[in-house]
C-alpha positions as CSV (number, residue, x, y, z in Angstrom):
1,X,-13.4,-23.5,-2.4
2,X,-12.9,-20.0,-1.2
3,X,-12.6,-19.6,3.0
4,X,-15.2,-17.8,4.5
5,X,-15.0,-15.8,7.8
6,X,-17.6,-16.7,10.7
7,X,-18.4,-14.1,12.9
8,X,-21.7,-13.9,15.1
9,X,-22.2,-10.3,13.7
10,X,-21.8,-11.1,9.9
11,X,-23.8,-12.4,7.2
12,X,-22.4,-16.5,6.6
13,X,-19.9,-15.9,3.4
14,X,-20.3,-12.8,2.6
15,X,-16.5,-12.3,3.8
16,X,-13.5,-13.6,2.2
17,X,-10.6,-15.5,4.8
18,X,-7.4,-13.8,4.2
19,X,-4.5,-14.2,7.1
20,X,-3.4,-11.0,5.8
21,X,-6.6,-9.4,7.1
22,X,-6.4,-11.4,9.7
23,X,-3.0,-10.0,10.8
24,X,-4.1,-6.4,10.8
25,X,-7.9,-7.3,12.3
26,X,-5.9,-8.6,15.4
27,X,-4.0,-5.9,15.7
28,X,-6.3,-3.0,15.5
29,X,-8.5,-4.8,17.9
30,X,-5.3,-4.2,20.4
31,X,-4.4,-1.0,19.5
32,X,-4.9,2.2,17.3
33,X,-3.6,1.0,13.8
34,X,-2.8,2.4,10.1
35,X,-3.5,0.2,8.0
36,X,-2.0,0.1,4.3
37,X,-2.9,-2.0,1.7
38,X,-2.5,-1.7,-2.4
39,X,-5.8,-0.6,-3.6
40,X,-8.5,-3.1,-4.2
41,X,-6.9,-5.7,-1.2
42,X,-9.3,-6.0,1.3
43,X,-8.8,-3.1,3.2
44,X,-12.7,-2.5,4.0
45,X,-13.0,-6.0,5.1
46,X,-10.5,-5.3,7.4
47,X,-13.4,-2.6,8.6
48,X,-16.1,-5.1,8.5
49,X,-15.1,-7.4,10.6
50,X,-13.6,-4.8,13.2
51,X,-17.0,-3.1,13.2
52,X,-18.5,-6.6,13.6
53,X,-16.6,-7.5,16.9
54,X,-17.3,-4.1,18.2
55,X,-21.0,-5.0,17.9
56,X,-20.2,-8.1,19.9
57,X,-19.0,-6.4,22.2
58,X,-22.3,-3.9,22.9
59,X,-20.2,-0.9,21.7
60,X,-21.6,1.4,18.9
61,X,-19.2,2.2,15.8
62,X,-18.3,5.1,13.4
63,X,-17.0,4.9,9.7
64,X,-15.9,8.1,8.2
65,X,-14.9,8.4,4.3
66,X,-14.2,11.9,2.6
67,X,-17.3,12.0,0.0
68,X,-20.7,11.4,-0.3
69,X,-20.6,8.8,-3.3
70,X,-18.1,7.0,-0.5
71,X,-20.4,7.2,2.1
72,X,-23.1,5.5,-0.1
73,X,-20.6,3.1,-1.2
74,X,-19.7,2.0,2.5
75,X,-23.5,2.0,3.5
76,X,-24.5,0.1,0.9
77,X,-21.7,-2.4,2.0
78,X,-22.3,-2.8,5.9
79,X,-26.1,-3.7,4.6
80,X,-25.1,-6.4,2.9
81,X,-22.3,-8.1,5.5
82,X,-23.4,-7.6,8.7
83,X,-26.0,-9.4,10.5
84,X,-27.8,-6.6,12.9
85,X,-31.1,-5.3,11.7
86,X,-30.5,-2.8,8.5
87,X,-32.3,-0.1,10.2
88,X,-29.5,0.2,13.0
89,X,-26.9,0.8,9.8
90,X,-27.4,4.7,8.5
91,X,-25.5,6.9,6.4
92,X,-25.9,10.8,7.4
93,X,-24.7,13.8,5.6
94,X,-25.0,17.6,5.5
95,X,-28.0,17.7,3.5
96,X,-30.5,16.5,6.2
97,X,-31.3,18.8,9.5
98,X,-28.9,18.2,12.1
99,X,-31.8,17.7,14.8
100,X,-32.8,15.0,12.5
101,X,-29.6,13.7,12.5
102,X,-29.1,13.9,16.4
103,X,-32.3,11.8,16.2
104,X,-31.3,9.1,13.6
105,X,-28.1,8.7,15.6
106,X,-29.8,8.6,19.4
107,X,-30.9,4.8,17.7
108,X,-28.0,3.7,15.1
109,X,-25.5,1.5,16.4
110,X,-23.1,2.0,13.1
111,X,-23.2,5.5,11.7
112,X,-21.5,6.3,8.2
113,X,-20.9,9.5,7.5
114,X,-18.5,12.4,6.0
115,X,-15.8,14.2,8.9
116,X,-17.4,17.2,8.2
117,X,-20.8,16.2,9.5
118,X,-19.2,14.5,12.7
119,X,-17.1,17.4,13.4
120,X,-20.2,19.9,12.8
121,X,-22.5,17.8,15.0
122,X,-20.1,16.8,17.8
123,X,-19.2,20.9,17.9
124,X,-22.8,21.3,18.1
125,X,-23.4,19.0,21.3
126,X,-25.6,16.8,19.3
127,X,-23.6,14.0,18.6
128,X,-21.2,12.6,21.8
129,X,-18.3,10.2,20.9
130,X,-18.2,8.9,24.0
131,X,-20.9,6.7,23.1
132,X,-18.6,5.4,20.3
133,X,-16.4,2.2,20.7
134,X,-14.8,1.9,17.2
135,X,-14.2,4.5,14.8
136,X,-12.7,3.8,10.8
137,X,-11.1,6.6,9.1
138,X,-11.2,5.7,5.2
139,X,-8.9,7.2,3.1
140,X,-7.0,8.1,6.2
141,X,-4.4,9.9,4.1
142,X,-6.7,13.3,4.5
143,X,-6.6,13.5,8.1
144,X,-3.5,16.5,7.8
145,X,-4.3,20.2,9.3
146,X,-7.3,22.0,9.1
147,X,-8.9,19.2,7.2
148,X,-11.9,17.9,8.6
149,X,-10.9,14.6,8.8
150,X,-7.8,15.1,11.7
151,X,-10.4,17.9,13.3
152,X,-12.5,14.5,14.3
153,X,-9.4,12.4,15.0
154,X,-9.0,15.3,17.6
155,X,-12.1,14.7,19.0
156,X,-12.3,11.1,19.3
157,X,-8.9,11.0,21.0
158,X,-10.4,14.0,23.5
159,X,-13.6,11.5,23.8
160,X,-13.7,9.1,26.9
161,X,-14.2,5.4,27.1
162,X,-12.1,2.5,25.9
163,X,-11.5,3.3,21.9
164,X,-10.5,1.5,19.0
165,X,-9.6,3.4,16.1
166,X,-8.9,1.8,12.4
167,X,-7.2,4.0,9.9
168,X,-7.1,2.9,6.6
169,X,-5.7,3.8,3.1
170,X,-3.1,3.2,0.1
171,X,-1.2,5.2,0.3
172,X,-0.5,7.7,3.5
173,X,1.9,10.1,1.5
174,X,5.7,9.6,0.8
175,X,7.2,13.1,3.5
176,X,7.8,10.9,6.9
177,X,6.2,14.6,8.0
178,X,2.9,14.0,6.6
179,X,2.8,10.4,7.6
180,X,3.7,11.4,11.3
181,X,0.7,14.0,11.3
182,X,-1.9,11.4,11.1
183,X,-0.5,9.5,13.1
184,X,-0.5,11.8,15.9
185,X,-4.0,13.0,14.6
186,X,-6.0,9.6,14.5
187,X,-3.8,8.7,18.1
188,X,-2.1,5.6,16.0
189,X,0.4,3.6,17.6
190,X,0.5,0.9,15.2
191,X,1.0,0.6,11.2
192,X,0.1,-2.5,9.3
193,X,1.9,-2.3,5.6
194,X,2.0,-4.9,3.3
195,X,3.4,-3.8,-0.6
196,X,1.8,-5.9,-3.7
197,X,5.5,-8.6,-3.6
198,X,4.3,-9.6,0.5
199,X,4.0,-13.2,0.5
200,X,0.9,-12.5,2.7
201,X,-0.7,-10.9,-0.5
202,X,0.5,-12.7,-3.4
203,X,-2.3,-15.3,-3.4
204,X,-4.9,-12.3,-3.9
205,X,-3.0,-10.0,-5.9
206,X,-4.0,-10.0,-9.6
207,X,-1.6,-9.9,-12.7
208,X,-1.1,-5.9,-13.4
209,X,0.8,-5.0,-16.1
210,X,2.0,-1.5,-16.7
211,X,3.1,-0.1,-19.8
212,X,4.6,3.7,-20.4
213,X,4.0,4.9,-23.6
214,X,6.0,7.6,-25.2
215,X,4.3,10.1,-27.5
216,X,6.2,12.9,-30.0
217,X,5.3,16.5,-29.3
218,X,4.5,17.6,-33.2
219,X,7.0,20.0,-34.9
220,X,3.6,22.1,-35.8
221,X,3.3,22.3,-32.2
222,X,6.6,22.9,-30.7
223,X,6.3,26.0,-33.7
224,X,3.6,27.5,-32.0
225,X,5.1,27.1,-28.4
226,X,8.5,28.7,-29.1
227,X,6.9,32.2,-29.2
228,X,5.9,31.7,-25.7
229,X,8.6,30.1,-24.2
230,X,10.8,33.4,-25.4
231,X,7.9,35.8,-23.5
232,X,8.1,33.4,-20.7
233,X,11.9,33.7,-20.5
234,X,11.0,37.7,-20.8
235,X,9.3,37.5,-17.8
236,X,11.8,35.8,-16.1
237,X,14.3,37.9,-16.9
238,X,12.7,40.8,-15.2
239,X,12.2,38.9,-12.2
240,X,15.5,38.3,-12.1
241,X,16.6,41.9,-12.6
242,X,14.1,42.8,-9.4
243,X,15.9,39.8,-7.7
244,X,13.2,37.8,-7.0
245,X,14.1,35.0,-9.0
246,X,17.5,33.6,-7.7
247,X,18.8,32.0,-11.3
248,X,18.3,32.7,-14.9
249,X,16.8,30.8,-18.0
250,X,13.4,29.1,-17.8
251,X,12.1,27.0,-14.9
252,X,9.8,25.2,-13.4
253,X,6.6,25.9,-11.9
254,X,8.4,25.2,-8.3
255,X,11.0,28.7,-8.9
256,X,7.7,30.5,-9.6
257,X,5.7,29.6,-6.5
258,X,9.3,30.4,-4.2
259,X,9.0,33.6,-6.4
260,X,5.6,34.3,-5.7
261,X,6.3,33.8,-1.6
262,X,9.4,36.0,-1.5
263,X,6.8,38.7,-3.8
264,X,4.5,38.4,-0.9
265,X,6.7,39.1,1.9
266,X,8.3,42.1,0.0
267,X,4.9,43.6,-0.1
268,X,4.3,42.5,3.2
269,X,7.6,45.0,3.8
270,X,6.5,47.7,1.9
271,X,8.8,47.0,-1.0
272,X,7.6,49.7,-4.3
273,X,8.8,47.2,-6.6
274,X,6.8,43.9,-5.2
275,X,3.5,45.4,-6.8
276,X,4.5,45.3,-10.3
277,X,6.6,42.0,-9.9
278,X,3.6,40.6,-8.2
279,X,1.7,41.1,-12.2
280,X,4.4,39.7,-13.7
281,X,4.8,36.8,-11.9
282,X,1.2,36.1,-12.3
283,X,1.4,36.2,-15.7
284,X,4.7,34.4,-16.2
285,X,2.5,31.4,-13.9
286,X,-0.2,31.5,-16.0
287,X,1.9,31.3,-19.7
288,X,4.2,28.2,-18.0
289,X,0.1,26.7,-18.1
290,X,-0.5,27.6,-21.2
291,X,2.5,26.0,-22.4
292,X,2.1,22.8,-20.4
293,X,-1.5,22.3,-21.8
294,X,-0.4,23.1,-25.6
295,X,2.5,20.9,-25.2
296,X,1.2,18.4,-22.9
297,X,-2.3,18.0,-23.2
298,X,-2.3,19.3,-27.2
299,X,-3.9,22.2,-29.3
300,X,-7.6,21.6,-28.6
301,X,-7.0,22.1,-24.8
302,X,-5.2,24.8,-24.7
303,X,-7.8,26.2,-26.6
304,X,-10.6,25.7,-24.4
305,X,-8.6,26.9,-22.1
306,X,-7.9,30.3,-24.2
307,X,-11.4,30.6,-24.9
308,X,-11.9,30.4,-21.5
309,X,-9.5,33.3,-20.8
310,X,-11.5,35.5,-23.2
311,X,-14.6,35.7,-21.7
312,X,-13.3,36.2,-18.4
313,X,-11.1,38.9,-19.2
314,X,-14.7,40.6,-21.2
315,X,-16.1,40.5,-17.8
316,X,-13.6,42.8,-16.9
317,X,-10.9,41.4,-15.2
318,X,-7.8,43.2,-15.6
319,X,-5.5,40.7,-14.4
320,X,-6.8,38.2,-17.6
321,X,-7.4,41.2,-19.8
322,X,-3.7,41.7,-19.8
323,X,-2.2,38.6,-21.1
324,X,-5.2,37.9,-23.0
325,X,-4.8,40.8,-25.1
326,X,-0.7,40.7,-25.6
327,X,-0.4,40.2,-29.8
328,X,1.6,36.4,-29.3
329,X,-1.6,35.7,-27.6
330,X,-3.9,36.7,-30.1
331,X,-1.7,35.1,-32.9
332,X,-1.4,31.6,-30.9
333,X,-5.7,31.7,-30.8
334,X,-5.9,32.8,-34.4
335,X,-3.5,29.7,-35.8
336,X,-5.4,27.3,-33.1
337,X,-8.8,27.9,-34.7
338,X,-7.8,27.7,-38.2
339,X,-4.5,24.9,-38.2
340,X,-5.9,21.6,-37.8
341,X,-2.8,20.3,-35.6
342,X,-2.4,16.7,-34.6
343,X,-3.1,15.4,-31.5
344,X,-0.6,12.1,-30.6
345,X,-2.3,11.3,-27.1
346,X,-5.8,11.6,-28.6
347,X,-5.1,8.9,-31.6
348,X,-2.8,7.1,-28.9
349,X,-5.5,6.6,-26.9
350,X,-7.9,5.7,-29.5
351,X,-5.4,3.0,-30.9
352,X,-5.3,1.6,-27.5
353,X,-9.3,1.3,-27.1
354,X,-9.3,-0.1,-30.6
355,X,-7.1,-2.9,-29.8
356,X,-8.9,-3.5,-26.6
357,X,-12.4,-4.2,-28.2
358,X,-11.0,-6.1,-31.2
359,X,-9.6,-9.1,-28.6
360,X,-12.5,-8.0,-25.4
361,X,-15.4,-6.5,-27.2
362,X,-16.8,-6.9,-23.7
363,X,-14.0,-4.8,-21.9
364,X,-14.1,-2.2,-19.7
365,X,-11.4,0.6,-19.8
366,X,-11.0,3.5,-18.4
367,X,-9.1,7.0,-19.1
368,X,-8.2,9.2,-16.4
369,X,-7.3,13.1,-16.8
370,X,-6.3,15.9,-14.5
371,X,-8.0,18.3,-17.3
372,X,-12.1,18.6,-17.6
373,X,-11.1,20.0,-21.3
374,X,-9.1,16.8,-21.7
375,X,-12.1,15.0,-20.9
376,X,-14.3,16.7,-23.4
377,X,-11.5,16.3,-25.9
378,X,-11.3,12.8,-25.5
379,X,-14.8,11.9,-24.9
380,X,-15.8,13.6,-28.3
381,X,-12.9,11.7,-30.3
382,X,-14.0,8.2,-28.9
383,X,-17.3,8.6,-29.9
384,X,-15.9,8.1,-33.6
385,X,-14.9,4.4,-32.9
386,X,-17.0,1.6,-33.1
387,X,-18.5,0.1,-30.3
388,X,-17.5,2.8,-28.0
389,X,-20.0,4.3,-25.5
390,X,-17.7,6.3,-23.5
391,X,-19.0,8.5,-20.1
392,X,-17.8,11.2,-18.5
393,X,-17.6,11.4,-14.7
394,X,-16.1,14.1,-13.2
395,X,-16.5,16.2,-9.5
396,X,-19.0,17.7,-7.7
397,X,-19.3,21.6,-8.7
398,X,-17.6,24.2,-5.6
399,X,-18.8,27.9,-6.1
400,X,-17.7,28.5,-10.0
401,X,-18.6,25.9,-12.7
402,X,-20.5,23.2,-13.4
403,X,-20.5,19.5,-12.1
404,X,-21.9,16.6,-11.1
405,X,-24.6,15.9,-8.1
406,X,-24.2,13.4,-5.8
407,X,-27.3,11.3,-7.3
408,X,-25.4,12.2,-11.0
409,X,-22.3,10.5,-9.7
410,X,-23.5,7.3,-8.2
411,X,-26.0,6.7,-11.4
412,X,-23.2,7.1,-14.0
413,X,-21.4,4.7,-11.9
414,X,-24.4,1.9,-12.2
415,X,-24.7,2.9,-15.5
416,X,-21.1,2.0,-16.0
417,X,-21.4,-1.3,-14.1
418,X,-24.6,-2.1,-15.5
419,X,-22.7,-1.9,-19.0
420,X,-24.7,1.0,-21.0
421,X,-21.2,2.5,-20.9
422,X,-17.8,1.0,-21.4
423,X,-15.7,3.8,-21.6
424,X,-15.2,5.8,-18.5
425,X,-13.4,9.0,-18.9
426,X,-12.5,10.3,-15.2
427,X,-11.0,13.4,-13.5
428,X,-9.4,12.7,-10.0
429,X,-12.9,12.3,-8.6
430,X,-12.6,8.8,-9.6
431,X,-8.9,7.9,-8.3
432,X,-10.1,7.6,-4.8
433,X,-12.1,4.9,-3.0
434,X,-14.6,4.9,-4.6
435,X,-15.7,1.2,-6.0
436,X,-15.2,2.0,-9.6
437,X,-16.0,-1.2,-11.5
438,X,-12.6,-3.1,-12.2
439,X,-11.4,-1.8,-15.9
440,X,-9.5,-4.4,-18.5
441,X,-7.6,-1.7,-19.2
442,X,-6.4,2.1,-17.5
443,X,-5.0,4.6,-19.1
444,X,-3.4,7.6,-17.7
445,X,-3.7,10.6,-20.1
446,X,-0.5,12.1,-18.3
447,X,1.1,10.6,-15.2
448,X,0.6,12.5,-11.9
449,X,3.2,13.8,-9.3
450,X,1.4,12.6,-6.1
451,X,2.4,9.0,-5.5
452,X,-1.2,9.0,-3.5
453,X,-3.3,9.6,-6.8
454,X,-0.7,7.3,-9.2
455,X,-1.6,4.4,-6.4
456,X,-5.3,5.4,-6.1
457,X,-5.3,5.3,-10.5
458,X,-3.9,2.4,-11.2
459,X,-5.9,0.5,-8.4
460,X,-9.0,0.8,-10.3
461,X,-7.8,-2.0,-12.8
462,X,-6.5,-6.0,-11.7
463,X,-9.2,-5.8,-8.7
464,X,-10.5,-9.2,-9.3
465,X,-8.7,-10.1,-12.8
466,X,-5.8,-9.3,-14.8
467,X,-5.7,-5.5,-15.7
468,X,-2.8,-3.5,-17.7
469,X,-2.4,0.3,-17.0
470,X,-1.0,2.6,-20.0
471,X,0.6,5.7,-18.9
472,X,1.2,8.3,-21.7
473,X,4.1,10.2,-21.8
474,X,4.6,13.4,-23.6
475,X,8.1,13.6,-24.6
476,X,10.5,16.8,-23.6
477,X,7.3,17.9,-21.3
478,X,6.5,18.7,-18.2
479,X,5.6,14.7,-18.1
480,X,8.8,12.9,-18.0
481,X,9.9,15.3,-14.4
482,X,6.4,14.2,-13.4
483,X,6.5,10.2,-14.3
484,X,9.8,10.2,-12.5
485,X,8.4,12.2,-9.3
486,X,5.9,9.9,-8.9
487,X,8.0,6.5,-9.1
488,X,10.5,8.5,-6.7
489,X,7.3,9.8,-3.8
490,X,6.0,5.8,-4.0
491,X,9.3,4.4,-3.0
492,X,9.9,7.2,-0.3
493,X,6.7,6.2,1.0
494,X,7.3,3.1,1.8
495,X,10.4,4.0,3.4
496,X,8.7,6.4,5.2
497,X,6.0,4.4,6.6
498,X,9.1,1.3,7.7
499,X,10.9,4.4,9.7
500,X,7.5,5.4,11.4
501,X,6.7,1.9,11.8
502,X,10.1,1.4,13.9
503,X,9.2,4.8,15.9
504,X,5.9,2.9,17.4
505,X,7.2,-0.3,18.2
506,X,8.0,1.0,21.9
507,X,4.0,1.3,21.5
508,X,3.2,-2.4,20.3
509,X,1.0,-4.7,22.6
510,X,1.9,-8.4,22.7
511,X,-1.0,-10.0,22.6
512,X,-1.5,-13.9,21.1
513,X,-3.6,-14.2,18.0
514,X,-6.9,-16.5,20.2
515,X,-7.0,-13.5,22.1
516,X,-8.1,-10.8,19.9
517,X,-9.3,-13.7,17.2
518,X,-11.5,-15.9,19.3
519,X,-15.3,-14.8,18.1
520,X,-13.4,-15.3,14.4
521,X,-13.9,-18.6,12.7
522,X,-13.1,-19.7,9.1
523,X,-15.7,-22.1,7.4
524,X,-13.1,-23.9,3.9
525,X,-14.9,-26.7,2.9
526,X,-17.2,-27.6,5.4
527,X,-14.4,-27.4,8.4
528,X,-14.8,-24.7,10.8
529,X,-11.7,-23.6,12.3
530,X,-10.7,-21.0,14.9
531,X,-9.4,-17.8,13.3
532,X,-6.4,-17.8,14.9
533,X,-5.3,-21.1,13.6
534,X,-6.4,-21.1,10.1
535,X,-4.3,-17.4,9.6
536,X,-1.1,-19.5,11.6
537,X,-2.2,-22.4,8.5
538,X,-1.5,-19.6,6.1
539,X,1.8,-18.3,7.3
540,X,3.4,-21.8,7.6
541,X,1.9,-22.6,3.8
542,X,3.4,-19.1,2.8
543,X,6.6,-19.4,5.1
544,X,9.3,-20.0,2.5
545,X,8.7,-16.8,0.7
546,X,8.8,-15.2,3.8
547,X,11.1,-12.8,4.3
548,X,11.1,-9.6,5.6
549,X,6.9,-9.8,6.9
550,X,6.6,-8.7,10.7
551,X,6.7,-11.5,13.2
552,X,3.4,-12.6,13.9
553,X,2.8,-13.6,17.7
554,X,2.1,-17.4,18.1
555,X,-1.1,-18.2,20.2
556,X,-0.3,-19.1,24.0
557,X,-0.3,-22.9,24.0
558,X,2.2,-22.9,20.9
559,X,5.5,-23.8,21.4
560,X,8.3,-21.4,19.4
561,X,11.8,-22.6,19.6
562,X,14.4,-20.4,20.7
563,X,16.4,-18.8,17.7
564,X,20.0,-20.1,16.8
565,X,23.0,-18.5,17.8
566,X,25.9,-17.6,15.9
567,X,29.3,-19.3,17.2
568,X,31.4,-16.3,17.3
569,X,30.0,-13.3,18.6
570,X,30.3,-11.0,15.7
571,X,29.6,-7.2,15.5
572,X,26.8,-5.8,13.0
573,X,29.3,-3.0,12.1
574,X,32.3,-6.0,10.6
575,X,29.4,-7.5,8.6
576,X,28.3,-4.4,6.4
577,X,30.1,-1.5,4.8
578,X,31.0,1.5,7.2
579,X,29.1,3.6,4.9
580,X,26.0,1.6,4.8
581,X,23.4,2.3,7.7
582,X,20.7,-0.3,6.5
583,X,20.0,-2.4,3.9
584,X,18.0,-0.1,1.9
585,X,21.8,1.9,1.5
586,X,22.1,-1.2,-1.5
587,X,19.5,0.5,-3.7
588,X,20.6,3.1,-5.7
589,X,18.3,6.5,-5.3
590,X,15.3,7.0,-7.0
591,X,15.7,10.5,-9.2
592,X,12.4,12.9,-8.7
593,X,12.2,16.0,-10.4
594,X,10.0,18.5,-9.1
595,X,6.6,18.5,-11.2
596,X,4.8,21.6,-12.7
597,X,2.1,22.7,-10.0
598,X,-1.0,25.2,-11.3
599,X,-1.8,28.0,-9.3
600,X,-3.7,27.6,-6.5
601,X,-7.5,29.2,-7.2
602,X,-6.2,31.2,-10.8
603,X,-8.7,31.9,-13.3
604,X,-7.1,31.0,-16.1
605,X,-6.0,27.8,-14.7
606,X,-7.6,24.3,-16.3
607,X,-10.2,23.1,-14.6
608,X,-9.4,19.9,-12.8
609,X,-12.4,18.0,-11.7
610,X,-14.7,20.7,-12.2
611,X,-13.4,23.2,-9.8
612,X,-11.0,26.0,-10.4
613,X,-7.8,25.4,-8.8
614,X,-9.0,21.8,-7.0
615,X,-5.7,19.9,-6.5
């Protein structure tokens, strides 16, 4: 029987007993804390019953998530698990009058909303966060900068009154830079990370397999591409010559973005030449896309993306008139339209579904795409197999192009869940939070560089059962630098997040698990024991795989014996290597290659998520 947490502000069993959640429920009651967990373990319960105690306590609470279909996730939630009366639980957002807001939240005791509506309302002087005990930052990875996010960490920490703040995501970022920024941001002074292998979470993590799968680029193809790559290297060669581009031979997106800074300066300086190295390093950005989408995402991509070209540059832009109307251009649509090229991800994918419904005809899979014409691609070749009713969900629309409402969103969700779909074909807009019914099977159409999304992707499968993730691989593509990138940024992260872990410790309050646990119970079986000793129960059943887990404090009346000490009095520098500083100076360095990066805002750019030059 499952252990249930007891709480006089929850709902009896609605919440799962973990001593992992336990662990980091104890100490965010104490102190400001980060909190990172793999996706899909528990880190929202972590909120509940933080939120819950804070209720206890009198004090009002805030949870702030980075979209609508979040907030209406996390609503929905709180509903259902805690005990208060459902009309002191809102959700506000930037659709509804800010005087009715002001009014809803005068009577709310939790308030779920996006940052941008508290930063707006507490600007405007109708929303104080002094009146706030508690506030959860979900997906705490966007509080960086100008984004709206750290703008309310800043004023919570300004705010008076004793504060708890929860921070919560999967993954923070891999720069130790980035990390540090929220911490400073949200006012952290604690981190609580726990990686898949923790003994803490083995019991509750579910079997996830992951499978790369290499795919050929076509010699038809690789034909077609050749043409460009020789105007690309054109283009670099007169860079070159200008000296904006410090080596010679084709590169990477990363040389063309330094290029385009040093361009900017130049002009900035009043150099003649930046003006007309500024068009060519435009147009040498926008061929490198070209030829990552023919290559990388296949023919029928890159020729909606061609198409899309055209009629911008008959509206009478010059800047897409001018590659548009170079002859290898006009050659490379002409063949598009009339070869009928193969497409090995497409018929990859579609082998894969196959399989799946042949041994599940009940599965749920899903295929996730930076590209919105990869999306139409692959929605309109799945319709051929049998059995398939495959959906597209994609992002809300920004300025230019179309996309989904809010409403759109959340019912192709239910749709999903409620099974009139079992294919569902996602842009980034479904990486992130967002309760995405557990899939069977997940299948990355091409990896992605940030070790944030990779985490957030392949957390949408092995939630509550065994899952396998497929990533496809193009090879001799931009994909195999990417693939590797993103293995290398997940494994910096971690080390990232131990070294800013060690930087807070001065930070850390000793405090005894009864004390921050005693209004917790756990209810297995008809017992009812306190928190605090159920979660020491589960560390001494997982201590022998314990290795490396942070030392949990024992409550006050428990008795610890004193560690043993070594005979002889030896030095930590005669036991290790002199070259080796830690233990992690063992594992060999994880390679990342730079990945191919789109320009920022460009028209002739794919569309990810439905929005030009959305990252």
């Amino acid at each position: 029987m499952t252990a249930r947490i007891e709480h006089p502000c929850l709902i009896a069993g609605t919440v799962e007993a973990r001593g992992h959640q336990l662990d980091a429920l104890r100490k965010c009651l104490a102190q400001p804390t980060l909190v990172v967990l793999p996706t899909g373990q528990g880190k929202t319960a972590i909120a509940w019953m933080a939120i819950a105690q804070t209720l206890h306590e009198s004090g009002k609470a805030i949870m702030v998530a980075p979209t609508n279909p979040l907030i209406e996730q996390h609503f929905q939630d709180l509903k259902e698990v805690l005990s208060i009366d459902e009309s002191e639980i809102i959700k506000v957002s930037g659709n509804q009058n800010w005087q009715k807001r002001e009014g809803m939240m005068q009577n709310a005791r939790v308030v779920v909303a996006t940052p941008q509506v508290i930063r707006n309302d507490t600007q405007r002087g109708s929303l104080s966060l002094d009146d706030y005990a508690l506030i959860v930052f979900d997906e705490a990875h966007h509080a960086t900068g100008n984004q709206a996010m750290a703008q309310v960490g800043d004023l919570f920490l300004d705010s008076t009154g004793p504060k708890r703040i929860l921070a919560c995501t999967a993954s923070p970022g891999w720069r130790i830079q980035a990390i540090d920024e929220v911490i400073k941001r949200l006012g952290i002074e604690r981190i609580h990370n726990l990686r898949s292998n923790d003994p803490l979470l083995l019991p509750y993590v579910q079997g996830l397999e992951i499978t790369e799968i290499r795919t050929e680029v076509p010699d038809e193809t690789r034909a077609l591409a050749k043409p460009l790559e020789e105007l690309l290297l054109q283009y670099l060669e007169r860079l070159s010559r200008l000296g904006f581009i410090p080596v010679k031979g084709l590169v990477g997106m990363r040389i063309l973005m330094e290029s385009q800074n040093r361009i900017s300066l130049a002009i900035k300086r009043g150099n003649p030449q930046a003006y007309n190295a500024a068009k060519i390093n435009a147009d040498a950005i926008r061929l490198h896309n070209l030829l990552s989408l023919l290559l990388s995402q296949g023919p029928l991509t890159a020729m909606k993306s061609l198409t899309r070209m055209e009629e911008e540059s008959r509206k009478g832009s010059r800047t897409q008139a001018r590659l548009i109307a170079n002859p290898l251009i006009q050659n490379l649509m002409s063949q598009l339209h009339t070869l009928r090229l193969p497409n090995p991800k497409l018929k990859e994918v579609k082998q894969l579904i196959s399989q799946t419904f042949k041994t599940n005809p009940q599965a749920r899979l899903i295929v996730f795409t930076n590209y919105r014409d990869t999306m139409e691609v692959i929605h309109d070749g799945l319709l051929e197999i049998k059995n398939s009713r495959p959906t597209k969900f994609f992002g809300q629309a920004k300025k230019k192009g179309s996309g989904m409402s809010q409403k759109e969103q959340l019912a192709r969700l239910q749709s999903f869940r409620d099974g009139e779909f079992n294919i569902l074909i996602a842009t980034s807009v479904g990486e992130e939070g967002l309760d995405v019914p557990s899939a069977d099977l997940v299948i990355f159409h091409e990896p992605v560089a940030s070790e944030i999304r990779t985490i957030q992707r392949r957390g949408r499968t092995a939630r509550h059962r065994e899952g396998r993730v497929v990533v496809l691989v193009a090879e001799g593509t931009r994909d195999e630098g990417v693939r590797h990138s993103a293995q290398a940024r997940e494994e910096k992260m971690h080390k990232s997040l131990a070294r800013a872990a060690r930087n807070l410790r001065g930070k850390h309050i000793l405090e005894t698990l009864e004390e921050r646990l005693q209004h917790f119970s756990v209810e297995n079986g008809g017992d009812s024991l306190k928190a605090a000793t159920w979660m020491m129960n589960e560390v001494e059943r997982l201590a022998p795989q314990l290795k490396d887990v942070e030392e949990i404090e024992a409550p006050a009346n428990q008795i610890t014996a004193a560690p043993k000490q070594m005979k002889n009095d030896v030095k930590p520098q005669q036991l290790r290597p002199r070259a080796q500083t830690s233990i992690d100076s063992f594992l060999p360095p994880p390679v990342e290659e730079t990945p191919t990066t789109s320009l920022e805002g460009d028209w002739s750019q794919p569309i990810l998520d439905g929005n030009r030059g959305e990252k």
